[in-house]
N, CA, C and O of each residue as an XYZ file, in Angstrom:
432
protein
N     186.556      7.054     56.287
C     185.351      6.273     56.461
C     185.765      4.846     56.815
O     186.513      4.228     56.057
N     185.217      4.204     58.151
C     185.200      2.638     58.235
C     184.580      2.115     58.210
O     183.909      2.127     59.243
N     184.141      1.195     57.184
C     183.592      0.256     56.904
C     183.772     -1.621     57.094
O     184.815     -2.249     56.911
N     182.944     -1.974     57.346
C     182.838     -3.771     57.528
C     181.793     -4.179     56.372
O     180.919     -3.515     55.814
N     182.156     -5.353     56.238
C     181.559     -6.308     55.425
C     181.371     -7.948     55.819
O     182.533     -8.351     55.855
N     180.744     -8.754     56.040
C     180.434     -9.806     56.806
C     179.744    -10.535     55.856
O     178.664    -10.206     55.365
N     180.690    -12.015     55.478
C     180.039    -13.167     54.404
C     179.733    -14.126     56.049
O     180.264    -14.549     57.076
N     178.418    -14.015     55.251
C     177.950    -15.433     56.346
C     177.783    -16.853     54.897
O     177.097    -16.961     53.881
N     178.458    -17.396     55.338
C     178.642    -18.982     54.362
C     177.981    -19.749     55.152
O     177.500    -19.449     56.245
N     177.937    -21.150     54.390
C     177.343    -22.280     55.318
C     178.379    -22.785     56.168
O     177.881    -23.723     56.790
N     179.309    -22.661     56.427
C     180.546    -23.283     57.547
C     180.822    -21.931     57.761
O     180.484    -21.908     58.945
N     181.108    -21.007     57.572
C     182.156    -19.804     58.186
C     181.585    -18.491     57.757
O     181.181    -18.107     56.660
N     181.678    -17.790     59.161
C     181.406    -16.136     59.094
C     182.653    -15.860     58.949
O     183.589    -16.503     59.425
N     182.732    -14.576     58.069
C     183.882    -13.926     58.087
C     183.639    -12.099     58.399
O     182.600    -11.488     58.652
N     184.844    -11.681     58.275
C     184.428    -10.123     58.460
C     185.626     -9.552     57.882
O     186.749    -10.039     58.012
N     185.288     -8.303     57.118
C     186.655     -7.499     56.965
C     186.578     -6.167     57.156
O     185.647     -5.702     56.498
N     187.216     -5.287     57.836
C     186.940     -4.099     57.957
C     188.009     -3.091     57.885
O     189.015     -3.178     58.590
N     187.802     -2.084     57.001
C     189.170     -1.289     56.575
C     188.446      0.411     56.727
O     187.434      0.795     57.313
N     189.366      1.065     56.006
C     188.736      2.306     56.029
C     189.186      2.998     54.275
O     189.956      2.268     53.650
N     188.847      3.974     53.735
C     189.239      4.503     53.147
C     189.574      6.372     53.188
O     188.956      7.204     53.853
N     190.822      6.627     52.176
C     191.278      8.197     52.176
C     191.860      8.525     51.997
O     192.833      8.202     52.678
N     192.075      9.443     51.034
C     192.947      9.757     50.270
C     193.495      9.302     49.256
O     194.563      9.615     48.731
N     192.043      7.850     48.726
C     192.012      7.243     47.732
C     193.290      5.918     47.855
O     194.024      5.384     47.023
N     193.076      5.749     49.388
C     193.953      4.590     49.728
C     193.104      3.421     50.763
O     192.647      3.900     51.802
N     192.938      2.315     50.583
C     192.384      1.366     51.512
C     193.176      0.818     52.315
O     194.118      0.129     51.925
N     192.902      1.053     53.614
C     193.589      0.127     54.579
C     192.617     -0.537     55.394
O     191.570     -0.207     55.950
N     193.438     -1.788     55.264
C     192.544     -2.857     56.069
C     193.180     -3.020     57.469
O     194.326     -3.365     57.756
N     192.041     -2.650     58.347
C     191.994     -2.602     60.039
C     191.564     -3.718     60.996
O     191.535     -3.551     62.216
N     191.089     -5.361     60.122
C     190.778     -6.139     61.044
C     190.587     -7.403     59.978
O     190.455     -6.906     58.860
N     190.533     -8.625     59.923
C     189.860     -9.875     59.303
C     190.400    -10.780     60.118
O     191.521    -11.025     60.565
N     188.662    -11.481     60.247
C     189.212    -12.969     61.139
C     187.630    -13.564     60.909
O     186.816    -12.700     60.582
N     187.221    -14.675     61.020
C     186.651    -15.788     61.219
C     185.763    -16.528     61.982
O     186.404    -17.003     62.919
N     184.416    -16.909     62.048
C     184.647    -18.519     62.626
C     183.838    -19.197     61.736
O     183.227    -19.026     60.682
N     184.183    -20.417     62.958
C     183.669    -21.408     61.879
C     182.423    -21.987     62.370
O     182.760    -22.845     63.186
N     181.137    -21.946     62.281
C     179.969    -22.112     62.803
C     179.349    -23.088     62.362
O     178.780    -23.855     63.139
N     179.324    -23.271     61.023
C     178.247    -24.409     60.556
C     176.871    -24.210     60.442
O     176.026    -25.018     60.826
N     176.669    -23.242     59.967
C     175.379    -22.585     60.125
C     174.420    -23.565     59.152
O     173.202    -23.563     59.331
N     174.940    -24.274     58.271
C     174.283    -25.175     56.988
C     173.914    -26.975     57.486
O     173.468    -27.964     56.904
N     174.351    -26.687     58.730
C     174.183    -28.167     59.656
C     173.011    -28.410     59.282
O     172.118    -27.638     59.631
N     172.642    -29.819     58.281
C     171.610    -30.417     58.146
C     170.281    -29.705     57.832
O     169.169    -29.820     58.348
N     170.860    -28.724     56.554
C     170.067    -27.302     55.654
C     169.599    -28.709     54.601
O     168.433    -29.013     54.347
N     170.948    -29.502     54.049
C     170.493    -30.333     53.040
C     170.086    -31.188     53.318
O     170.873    -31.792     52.590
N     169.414    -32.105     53.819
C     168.872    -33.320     54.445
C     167.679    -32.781     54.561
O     166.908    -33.417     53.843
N     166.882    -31.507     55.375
C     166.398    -31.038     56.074
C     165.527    -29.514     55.506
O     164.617    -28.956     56.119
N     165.982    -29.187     54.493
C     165.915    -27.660     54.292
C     165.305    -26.605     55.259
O     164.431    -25.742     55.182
N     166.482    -27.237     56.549
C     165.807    -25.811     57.578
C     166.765    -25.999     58.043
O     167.519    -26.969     57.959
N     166.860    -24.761     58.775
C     168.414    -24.348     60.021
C     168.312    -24.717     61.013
O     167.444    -24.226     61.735
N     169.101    -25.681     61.456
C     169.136    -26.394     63.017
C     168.941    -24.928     64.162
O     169.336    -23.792     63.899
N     168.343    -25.290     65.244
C     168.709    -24.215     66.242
C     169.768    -24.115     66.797
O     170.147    -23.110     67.399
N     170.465    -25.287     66.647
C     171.701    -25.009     67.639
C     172.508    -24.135     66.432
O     172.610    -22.943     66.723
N     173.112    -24.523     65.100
C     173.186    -23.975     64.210
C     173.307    -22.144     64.454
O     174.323    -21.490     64.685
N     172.082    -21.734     64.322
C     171.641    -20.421     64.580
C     172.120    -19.499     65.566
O     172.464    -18.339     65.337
N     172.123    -20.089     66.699
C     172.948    -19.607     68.180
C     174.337    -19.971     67.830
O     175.163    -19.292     68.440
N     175.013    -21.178     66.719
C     176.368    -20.725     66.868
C     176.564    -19.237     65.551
O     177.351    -18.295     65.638
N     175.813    -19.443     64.727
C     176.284    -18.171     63.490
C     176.107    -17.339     64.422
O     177.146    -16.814     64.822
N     174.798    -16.904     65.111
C     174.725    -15.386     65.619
C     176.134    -15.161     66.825
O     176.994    -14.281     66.872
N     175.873    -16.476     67.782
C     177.404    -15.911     68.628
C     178.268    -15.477     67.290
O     178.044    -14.303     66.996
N     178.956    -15.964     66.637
C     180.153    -15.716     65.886
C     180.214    -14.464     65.378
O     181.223    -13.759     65.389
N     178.658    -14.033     64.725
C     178.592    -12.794     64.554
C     178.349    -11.065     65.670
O     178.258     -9.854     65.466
N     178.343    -11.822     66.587
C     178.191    -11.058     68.005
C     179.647    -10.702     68.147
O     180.075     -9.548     68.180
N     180.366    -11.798     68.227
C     182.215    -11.998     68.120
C     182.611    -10.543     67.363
O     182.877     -9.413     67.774
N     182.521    -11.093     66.212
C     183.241    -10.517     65.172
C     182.681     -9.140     65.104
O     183.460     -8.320     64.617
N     181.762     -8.781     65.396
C     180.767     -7.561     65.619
C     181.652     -6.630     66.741
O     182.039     -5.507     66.416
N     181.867     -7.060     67.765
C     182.004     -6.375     68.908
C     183.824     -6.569     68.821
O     184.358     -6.312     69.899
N     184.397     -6.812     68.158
C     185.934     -6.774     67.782
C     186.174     -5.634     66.418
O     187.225     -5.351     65.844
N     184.889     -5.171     66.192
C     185.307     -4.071     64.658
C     184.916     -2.862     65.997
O     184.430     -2.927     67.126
N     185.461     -1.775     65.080
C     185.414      0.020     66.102
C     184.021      0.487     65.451
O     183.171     -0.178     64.860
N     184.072      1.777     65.743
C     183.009      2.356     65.063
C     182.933      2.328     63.883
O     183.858      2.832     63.246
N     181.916      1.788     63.246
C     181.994      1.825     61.335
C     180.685      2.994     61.118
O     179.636      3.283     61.693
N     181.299      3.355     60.172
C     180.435      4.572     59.509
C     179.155      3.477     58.352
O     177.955      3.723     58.232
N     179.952      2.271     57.641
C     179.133      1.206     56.694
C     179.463      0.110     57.037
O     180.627     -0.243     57.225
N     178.198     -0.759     57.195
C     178.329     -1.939     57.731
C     177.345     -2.619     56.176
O     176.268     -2.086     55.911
N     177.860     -3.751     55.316
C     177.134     -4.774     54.791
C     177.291     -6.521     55.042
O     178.314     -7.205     55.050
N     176.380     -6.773     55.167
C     176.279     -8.176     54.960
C     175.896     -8.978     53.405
O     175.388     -8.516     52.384
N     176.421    -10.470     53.765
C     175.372    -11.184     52.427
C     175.817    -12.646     52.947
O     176.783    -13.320     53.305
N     174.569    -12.654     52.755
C     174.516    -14.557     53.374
C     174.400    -15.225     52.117
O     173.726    -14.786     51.185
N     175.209    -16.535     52.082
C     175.026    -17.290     50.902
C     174.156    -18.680     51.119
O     173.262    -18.784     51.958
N     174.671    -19.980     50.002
C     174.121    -21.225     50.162
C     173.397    -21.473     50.913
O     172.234    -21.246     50.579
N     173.602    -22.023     52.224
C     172.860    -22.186     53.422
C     171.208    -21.730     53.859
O     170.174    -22.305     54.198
N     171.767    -20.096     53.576
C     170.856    -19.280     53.660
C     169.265    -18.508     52.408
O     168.186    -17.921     52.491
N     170.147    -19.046     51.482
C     169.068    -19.176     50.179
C     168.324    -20.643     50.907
O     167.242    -20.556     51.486
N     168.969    -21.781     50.796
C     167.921    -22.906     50.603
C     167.312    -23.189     51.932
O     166.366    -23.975     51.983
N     167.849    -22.521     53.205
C     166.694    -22.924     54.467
C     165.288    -21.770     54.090
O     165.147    -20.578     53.816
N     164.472    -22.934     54.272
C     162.799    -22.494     54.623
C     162.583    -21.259     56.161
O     161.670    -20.440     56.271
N     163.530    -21.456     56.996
C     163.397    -20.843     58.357
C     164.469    -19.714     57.986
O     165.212    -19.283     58.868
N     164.546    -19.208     56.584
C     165.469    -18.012     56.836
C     165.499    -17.410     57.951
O     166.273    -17.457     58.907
N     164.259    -16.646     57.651
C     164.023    -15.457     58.964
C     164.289    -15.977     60.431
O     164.678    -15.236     61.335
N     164.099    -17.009     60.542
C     164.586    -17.501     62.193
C     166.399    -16.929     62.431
O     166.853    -16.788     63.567
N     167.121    -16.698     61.347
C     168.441    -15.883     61.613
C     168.636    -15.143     60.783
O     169.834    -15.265     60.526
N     168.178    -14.346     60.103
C     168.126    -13.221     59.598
C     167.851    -11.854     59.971
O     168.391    -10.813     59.596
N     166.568    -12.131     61.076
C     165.989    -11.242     61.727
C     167.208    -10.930     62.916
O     168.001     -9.990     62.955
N     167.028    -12.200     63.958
C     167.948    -11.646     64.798
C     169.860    -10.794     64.369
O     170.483     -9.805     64.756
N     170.113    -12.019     63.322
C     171.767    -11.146     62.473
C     171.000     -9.791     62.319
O     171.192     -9.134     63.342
N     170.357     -9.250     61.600
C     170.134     -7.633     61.403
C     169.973     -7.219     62.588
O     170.664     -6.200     62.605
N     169.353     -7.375     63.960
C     169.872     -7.110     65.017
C     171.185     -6.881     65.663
O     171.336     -6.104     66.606
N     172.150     -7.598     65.113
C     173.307     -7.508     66.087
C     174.409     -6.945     64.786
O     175.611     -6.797     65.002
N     173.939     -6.744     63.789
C     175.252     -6.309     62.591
C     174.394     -4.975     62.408
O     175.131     -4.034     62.701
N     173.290     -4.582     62.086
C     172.414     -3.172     62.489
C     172.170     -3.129     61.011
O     172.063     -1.978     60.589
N     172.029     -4.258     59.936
C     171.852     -4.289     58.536
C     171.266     -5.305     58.565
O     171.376     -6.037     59.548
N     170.500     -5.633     57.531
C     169.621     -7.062     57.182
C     170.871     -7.919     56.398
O     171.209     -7.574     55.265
N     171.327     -8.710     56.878
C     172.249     -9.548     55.348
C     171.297     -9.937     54.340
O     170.232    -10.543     54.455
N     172.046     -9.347     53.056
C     171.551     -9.707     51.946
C     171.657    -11.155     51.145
O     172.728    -11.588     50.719
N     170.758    -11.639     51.044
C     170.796    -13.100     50.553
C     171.474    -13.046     49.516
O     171.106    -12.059     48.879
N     172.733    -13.892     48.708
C     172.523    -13.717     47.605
C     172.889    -14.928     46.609
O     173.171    -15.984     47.175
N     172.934    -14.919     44.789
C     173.213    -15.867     44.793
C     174.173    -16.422     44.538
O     175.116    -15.699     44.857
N     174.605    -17.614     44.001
C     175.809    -18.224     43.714
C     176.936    -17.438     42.814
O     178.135    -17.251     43.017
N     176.086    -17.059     41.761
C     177.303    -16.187     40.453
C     177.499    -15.233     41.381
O     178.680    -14.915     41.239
N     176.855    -14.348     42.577
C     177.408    -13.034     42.777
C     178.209    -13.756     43.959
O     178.993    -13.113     44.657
């Protein structure tokens, strides 16, 4: 089974994607960017647009560099709890990762 997992932070998407079998994990890919998706979230409590077009490119990136995954999860943090315009990148990310990222909070 291959699976990905994708932290969207307020500065950096990440991704990791491995497989499991035979009760062994191997990891098949991790890399990065750095987007800034939290650009002026605190000043502002909303997500810049330019912001938005850089997380989703990054996640388009990192999307189209993993193989076929059988499980794909997300979870968006900071950034993404305190903007008011969640859904302005939430909606489209569950578009291009084929999962809704799950908001979540700080302790998890």
């Amino acid at each position: 089974m291959r699976a990905a997992v994708f932290d969207i932070g307020t500065n950096t998407v990440r991704v990791l994607e491995g497989s499991s079998g035979s009760g062994a994990v191997v990891e098949h890919f991790r890399d990065q960017r750095v987007v800034r998706l939290g650009q002026g979230v605190s000043g502002t409590g909303r997500f810049h647009p330019d912001a938005i077009q850089r997380a989703l490119q990054g996640l388009r990136e990192l999307r189209s560099q993993c193989g076929t995954l059988d499980v794909v999860d997300a979870v968006a943090t900071s950034a993404t709890r305190d903007a008011v315009n969640r859904e302005a990148f939430l909606s489209p990310a569950e578009s291009i990762l084929g999962v809704r990222p799950r908001v979540i909070e700080g302790e998890e």
